[in-house]
C-alpha positions in Angstrom: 0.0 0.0 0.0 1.6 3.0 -1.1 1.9 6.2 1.6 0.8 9.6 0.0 4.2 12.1 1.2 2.0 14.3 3.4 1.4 11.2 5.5 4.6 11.0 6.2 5.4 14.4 6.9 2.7 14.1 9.2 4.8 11.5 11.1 7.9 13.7 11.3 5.8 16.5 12.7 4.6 13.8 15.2 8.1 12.6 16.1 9.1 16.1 16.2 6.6 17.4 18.7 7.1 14.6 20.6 10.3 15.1 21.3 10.1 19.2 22.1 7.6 18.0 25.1 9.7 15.6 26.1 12.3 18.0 26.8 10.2 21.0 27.5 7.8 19.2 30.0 9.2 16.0 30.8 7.9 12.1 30.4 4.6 12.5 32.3 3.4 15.7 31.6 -0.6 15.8 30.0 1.1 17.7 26.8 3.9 15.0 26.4 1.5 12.0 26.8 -1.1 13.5 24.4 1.8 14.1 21.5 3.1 10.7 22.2 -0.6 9.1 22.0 -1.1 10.8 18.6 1.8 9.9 17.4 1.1 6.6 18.2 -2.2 5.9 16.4 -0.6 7.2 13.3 2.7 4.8 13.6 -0.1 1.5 14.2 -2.1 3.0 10.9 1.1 3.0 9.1 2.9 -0.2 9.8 -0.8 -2.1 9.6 0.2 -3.4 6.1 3.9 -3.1 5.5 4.8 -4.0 8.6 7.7 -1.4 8.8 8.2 2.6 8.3 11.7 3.4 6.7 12.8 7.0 6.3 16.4 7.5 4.6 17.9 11.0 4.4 19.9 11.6 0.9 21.5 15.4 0.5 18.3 17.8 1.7 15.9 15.0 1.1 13.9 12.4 3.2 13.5 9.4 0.9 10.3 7.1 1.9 9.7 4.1 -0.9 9.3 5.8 -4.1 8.9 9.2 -2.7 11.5 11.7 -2.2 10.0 14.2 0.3 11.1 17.9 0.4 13.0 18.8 3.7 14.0 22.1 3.2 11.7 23.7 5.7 9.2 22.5 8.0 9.1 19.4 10.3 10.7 17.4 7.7 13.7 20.2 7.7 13.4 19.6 11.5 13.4 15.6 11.7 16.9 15.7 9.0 18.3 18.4 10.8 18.0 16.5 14.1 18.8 12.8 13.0 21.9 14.4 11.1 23.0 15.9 14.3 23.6 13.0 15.6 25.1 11.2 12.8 21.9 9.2 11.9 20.8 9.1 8.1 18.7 6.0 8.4 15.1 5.6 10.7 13.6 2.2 10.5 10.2 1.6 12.4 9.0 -1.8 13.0 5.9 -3.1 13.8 5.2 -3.7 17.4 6.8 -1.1 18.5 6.1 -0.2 22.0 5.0 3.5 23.7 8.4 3.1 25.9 10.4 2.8 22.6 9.0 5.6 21.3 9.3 7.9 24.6 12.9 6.8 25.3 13.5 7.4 21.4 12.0 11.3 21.2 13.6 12.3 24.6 17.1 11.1 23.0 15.9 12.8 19.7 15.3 16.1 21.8 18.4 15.9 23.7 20.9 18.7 22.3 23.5 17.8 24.6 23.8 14.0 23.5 24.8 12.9 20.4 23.7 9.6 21.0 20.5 7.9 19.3 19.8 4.3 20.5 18.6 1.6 18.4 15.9 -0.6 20.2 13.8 -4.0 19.3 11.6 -2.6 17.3 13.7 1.1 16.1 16.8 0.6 14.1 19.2 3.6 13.3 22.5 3.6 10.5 24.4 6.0 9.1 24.5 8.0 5.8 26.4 10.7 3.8 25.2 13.9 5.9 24.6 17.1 3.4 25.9 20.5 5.0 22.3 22.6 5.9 24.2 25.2 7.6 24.3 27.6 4.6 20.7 27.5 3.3 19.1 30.8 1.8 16.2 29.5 4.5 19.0 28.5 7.0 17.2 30.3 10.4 20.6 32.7 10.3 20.7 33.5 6.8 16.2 34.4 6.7 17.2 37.0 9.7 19.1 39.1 6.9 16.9 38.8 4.5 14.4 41.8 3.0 11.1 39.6 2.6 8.7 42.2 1.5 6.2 41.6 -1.0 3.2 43.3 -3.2 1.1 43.8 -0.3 0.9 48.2 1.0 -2.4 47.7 2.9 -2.6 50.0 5.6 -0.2 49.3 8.9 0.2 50.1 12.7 1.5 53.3 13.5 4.2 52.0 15.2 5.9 50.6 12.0 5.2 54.0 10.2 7.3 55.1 13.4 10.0 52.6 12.9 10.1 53.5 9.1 10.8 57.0 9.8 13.3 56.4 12.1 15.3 54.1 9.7 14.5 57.0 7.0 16.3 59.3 9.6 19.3 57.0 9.9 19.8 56.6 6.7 19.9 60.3 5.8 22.6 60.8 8.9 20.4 62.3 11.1 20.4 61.2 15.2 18.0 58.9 16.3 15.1 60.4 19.0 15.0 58.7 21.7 11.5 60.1 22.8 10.4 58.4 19.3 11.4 55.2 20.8 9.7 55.5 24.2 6.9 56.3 22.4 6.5 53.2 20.5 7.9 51.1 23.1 5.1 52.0 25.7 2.9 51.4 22.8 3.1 48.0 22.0 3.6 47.2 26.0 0.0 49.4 26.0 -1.1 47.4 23.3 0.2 43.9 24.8 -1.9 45.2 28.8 -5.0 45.5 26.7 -4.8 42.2 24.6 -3.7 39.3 27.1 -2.8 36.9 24.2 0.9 37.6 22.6 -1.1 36.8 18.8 -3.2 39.6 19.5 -0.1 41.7 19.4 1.7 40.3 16.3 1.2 41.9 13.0 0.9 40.2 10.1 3.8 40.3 7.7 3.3 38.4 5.2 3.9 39.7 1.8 3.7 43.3 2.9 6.0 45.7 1.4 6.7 47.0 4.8 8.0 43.9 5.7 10.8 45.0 7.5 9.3 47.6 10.0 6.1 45.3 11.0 8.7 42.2 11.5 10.7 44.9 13.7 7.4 45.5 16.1 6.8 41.8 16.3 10.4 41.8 17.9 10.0 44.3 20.1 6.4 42.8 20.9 7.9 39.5 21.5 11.0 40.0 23.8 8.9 42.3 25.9 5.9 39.7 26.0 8.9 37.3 26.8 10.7 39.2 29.2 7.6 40.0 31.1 6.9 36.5 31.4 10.5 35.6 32.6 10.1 38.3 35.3 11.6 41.4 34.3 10.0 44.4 35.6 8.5 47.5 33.5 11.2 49.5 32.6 13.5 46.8 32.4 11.1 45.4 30.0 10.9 49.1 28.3 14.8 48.6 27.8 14.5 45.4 26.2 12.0 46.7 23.6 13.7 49.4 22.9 17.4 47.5 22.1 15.0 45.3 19.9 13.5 48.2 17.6 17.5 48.9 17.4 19.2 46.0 16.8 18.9 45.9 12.9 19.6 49.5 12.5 22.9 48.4 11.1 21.6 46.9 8.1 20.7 50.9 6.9 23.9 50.7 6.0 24.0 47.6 3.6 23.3 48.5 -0.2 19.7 47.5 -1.1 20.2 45.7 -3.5 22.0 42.7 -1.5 19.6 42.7 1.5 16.6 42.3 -1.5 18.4 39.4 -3.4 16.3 36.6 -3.6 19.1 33.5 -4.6 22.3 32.8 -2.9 24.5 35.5 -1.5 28.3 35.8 -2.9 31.0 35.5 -0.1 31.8 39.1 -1.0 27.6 39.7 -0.3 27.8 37.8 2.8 31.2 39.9 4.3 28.8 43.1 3.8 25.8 41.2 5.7 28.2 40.4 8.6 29.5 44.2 8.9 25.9 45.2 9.9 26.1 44.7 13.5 29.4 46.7 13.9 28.4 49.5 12.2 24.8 49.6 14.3 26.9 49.2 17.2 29.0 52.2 15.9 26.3 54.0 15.4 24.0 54.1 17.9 27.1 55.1 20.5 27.4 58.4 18.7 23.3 58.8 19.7 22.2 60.9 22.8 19.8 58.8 25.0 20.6 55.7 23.5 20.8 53.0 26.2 24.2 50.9 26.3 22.2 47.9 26.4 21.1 49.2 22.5 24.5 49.2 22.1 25.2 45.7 23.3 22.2 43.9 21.8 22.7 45.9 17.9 26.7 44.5 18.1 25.8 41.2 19.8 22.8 40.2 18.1 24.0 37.4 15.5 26.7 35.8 17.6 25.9 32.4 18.4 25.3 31.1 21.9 27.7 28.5 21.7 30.6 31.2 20.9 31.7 28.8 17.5 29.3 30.5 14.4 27.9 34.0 14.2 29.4 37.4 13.6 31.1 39.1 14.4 33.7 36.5 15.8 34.5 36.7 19.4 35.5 35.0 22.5 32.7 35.2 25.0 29.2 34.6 24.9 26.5 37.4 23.9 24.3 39.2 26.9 21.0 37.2 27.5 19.2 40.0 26.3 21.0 39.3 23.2 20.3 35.7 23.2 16.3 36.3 24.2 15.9 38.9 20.8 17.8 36.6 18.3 15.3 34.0 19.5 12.3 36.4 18.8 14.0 37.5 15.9 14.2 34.1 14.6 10.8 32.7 15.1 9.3 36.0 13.5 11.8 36.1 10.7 10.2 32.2 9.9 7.2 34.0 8.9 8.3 36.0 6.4 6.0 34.5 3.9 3.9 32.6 6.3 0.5 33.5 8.6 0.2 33.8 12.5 -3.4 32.5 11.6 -1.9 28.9 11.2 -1.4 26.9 14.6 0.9 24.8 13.0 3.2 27.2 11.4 3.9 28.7 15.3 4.8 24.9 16.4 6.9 24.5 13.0 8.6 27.4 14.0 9.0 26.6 17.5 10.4 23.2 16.2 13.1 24.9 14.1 14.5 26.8 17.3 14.8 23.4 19.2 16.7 21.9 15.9 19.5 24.8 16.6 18.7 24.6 20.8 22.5 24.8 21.6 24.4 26.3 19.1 22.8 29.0 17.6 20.5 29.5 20.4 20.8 29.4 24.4 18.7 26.6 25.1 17.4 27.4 28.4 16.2 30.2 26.9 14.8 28.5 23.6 12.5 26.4 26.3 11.0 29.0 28.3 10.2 31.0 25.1 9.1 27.5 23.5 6.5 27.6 27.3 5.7 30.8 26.3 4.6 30.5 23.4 2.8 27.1 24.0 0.7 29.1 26.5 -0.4 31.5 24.2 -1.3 28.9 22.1 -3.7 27.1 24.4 -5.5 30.5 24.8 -5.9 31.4 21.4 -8.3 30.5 18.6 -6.7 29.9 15.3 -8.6 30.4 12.0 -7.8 29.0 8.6 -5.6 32.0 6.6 
């Protein structure tokens, strides 16, 4: 009996949700046991005639039977990127396989620390030639570069007007007004008081040729809705939004023309890109009432929490107000050309950031946000875009 693809995408989304909840909420949590029961009921649908599920990885492809499924993005991305992690480029799933094989195998899966996966009775693991993902044009680091507007100019908040006209103003030489930024900031946290639900707050990007100032106000919206959540008091929080409307300023100083290309960027491309937290950094010191935490978060943004990638190269690991706003960077910057309305494209995205949990990303922080967000999620009603 032949599978149709999207079944067994369905699958890796399965196994990948299983394994965040294992790691975000433990074994026995309500969350964990409800992925792993779903998950379940799919496997015993799909090994009811063949008997077993086999799932090879070959280059940027998962290869089931005749099918050769796309995994460039999404939970399929998620399930290669993970599985090559840990040197594994062949999944085999047997019939009879039991709920404790499956929770033992999703808690190793989600394990960033280990790079051990465990064949079991009724699981069997090899190894493959591993393709290099790390320098995708979708690669999480690379989308946070990218210009992603689109044909959309329907009318936006007037908080990205605000943000517009302040990169307008930097990009023209003139100083940055810091009461233009307390202004927005207390704003959105207005905004955010009101609303209760964090996807109240976000705005939707998608195809909007203001791409780039909405996404900036999603942000600053998320790592103040984060911060609150983590504890940090009002101005505190008020900081934090305010480095997070600033920490792409840098990129008003990149030509156009590479932060709009659409195909791969050429290393000479990509040595501009890297310059634009430096030269925000440089920037905003010259500015009157500009925090130094600004400052700290425009230069630190892009380095990676492991202190191996990122830019620009240092030895010591970026502030954790740095670490918190490339995580809400990264998990707005996945929508690009996507919707808040879909439930699943927030746990895809969510799913990414536990694929880079300890390297790119602190991963502490990537599971409180990943809390966070889940939260939201369970209070929020989701319509088809």
């Amino acid at each position: 009996m032949s599978r149709e693809p999207s079944r067994i995408t369905q699958v890796c989304t399965l196994l990948l949700t299983s394994a965040t909840r294992h790691r975000l909420y433990g074994r026995g949590h309500r969350l964990t046991q409800e992925a792993v029961q779903e998950l379940m009921g799919h496997l015993r649908f799909e090994l009811t005639d063949e008997g077993t599920l086999r799932i090879a990885v070959s280059g940027e492809e998962l290869i089931y039977r005749e099918h050769r499924i796309d995994a460039s993005t999404g939970p399929t991305y998620g399930l290669l990127r993970r599985l090559t992690d840990k040197g594994i480029g062949f999944l085999e799933i047997r019939r009879g396989v039991t709920r404790d094989e499956i929770e033992s195998f999703c808690t190793a899966l989600a394990d960033a620390q280990s790079k051990v996966l465990r064949a079991s009775e009724h699981i069997q693991i090899g190894t493959a030639a591993i393709a290099d993902l790390s320098k995708r044009a979708d690669h999480p680091e690379l989308l946070r570069v990218r210009n992603l507007g689109g044909e959309r100019n329907d009318p936006v908040t007037e908080e990205a007007l605000l943000v517009q006209g302040l990169a307008l103003r930097v990009r023209e030489d003139y100083a940055v007004q810091a009461r233009d930024l307390k202004d927005i900031v207390l704003s959105l946290l207005s905004q955010m008081a009101h609303q209760g639900n964090i996807f109240l707050n976000l705005a939707e990007v998608r195809d909007h040729n203001l791409f780039t100032y909405l996404h900036t106000c999603n942000v600053a919206t998320l790592s103040m809705g984060f911060g609150l959540a983590l504890g940090l008091e009002g101005n505190t929080a008020h900081d934090l939004g305010t480095a997070a409307l600033l920490h792409d300023m840098g990129k008003n100083f990149i030509p156009q023309a590479v932060l709009d290309k659409a195909g791969p960027l050429t290393s000479e491309e990509w040595s501009l890109i890297q310059e634009h937290p430096l030269r925000g950094a440089e920037m905003l010191m010259r500015q009157d009432g500009v925090s130094h935490l600004a400052v700290t978060v425009a230069l630190e943004h892009h380095m990676h929490h492991d202190g191996v990638g990122g830019y620009p190269k240092t030895h010591y690991t970026p502030c954790l107000q740095s670490q918190l706003i490339a995580i809400a960077d990264t998990f707005d910057a996945l929508f690009g050309k996507r919707s808040y309305h879909a439930k699943f494209d927030v746990l895809d995205a969510l799913e990414i950031l536990q694929v880079h949990s300890g390297s790119i990303y602190n991963p502490q922080l990537v599971d409180e946000f990943s809390r966070f967000m889940n939260a939201n999620i369970e209070r929020f009603e989701f319509s088809p875009d």
